[in-house]
N, C-alpha and C positions, 0 to 999 in steps of 0.2 A: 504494500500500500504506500499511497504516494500522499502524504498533506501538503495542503496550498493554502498559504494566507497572505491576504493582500493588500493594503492600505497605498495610501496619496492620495483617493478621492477626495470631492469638495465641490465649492460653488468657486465658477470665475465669471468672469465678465468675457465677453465675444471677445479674440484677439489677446488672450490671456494664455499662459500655460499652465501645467500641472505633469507631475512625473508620479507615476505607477511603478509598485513595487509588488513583487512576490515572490515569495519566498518558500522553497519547495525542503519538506522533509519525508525523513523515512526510506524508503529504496528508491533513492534519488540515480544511484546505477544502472536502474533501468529502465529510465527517460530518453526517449528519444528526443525529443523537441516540447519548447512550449510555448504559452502564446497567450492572445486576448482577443477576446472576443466580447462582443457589448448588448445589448438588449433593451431597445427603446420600448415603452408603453406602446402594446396594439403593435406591434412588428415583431419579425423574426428576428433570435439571435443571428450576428452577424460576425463571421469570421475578421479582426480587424489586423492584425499584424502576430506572425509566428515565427518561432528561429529555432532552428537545428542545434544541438549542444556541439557535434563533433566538429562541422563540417562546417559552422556558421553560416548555414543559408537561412535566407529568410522570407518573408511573405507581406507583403501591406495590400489591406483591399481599396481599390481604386480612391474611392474615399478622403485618405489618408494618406495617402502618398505625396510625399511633399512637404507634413506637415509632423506627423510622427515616427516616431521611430525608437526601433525597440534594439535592446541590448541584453546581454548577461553575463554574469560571473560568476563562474563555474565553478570557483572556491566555494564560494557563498552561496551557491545554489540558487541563484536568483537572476532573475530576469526583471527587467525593469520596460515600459515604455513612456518616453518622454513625449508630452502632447503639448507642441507649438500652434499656432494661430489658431484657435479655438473658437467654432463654432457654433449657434445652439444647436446646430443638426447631432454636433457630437454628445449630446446631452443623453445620457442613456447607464445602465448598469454595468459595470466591466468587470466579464470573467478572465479570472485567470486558469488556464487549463494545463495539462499535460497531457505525452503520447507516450505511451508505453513503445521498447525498441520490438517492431515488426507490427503494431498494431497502426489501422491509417485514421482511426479515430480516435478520438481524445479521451481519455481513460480518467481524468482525477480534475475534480474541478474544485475553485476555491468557493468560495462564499459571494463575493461578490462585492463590489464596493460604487458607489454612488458619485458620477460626476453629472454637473450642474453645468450649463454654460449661459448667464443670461446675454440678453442683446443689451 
């Protein structure tokens, strides 16, 4: 089993930022990648940015390309993403997830944490 817990959420103002933290424990060795994904009211979750532990590949969905961008440290188990010029579209809950190594879906997810973006 894999724990995820995650904080940096909040409220900001449009054009603000905010950096996302989580923080992976437990059989952290058999993570293949991890990531975030967010979940606005009345819409689907939504894949937003993922990254490989070995290989350092990553992913941003169209969205967010440009403006966030994720990272990790593999010491510390953690993967972080940083959110520049903000949006209220970005306004939504953000998961943080992991892959277990051979599985193509996300195996362990955190709790969840709340960004705010007003105009």
């Amino acid at each position: 089993q894999v724990q995820l817990v995650e904080s940096g959420g909040g409220l900001v103002q449009a054009g603000g930022s905010l950096r996302l933290s989580c923080a992976a424990s437990g059989r952290t060795f058999s993570m293949n990648a991890m990531g975030w994904f967010r979940q606005a009211p009345g819409k689907e979750r939504e894949r937003v940015a993922t990254i490989t532990w070995s290989y350092v590949t990553t992913y941003y969905a169209d969205s967010v390309k440009g403006r966030f961008t994720i990272s990790r440290d593999n010491a510390k188990n953690t993967v972080y993403l940083q959110m520049n010029s903000l949006k209220p579209e970005d306004t939504a809950v953000y998961y943080c997830a992991a892959q277990r190594i051979g599985d193509r879906g996300y195996d362990y997810w955190g709790q969840g944490t709340q960004v705010t973006v007003s105009s």
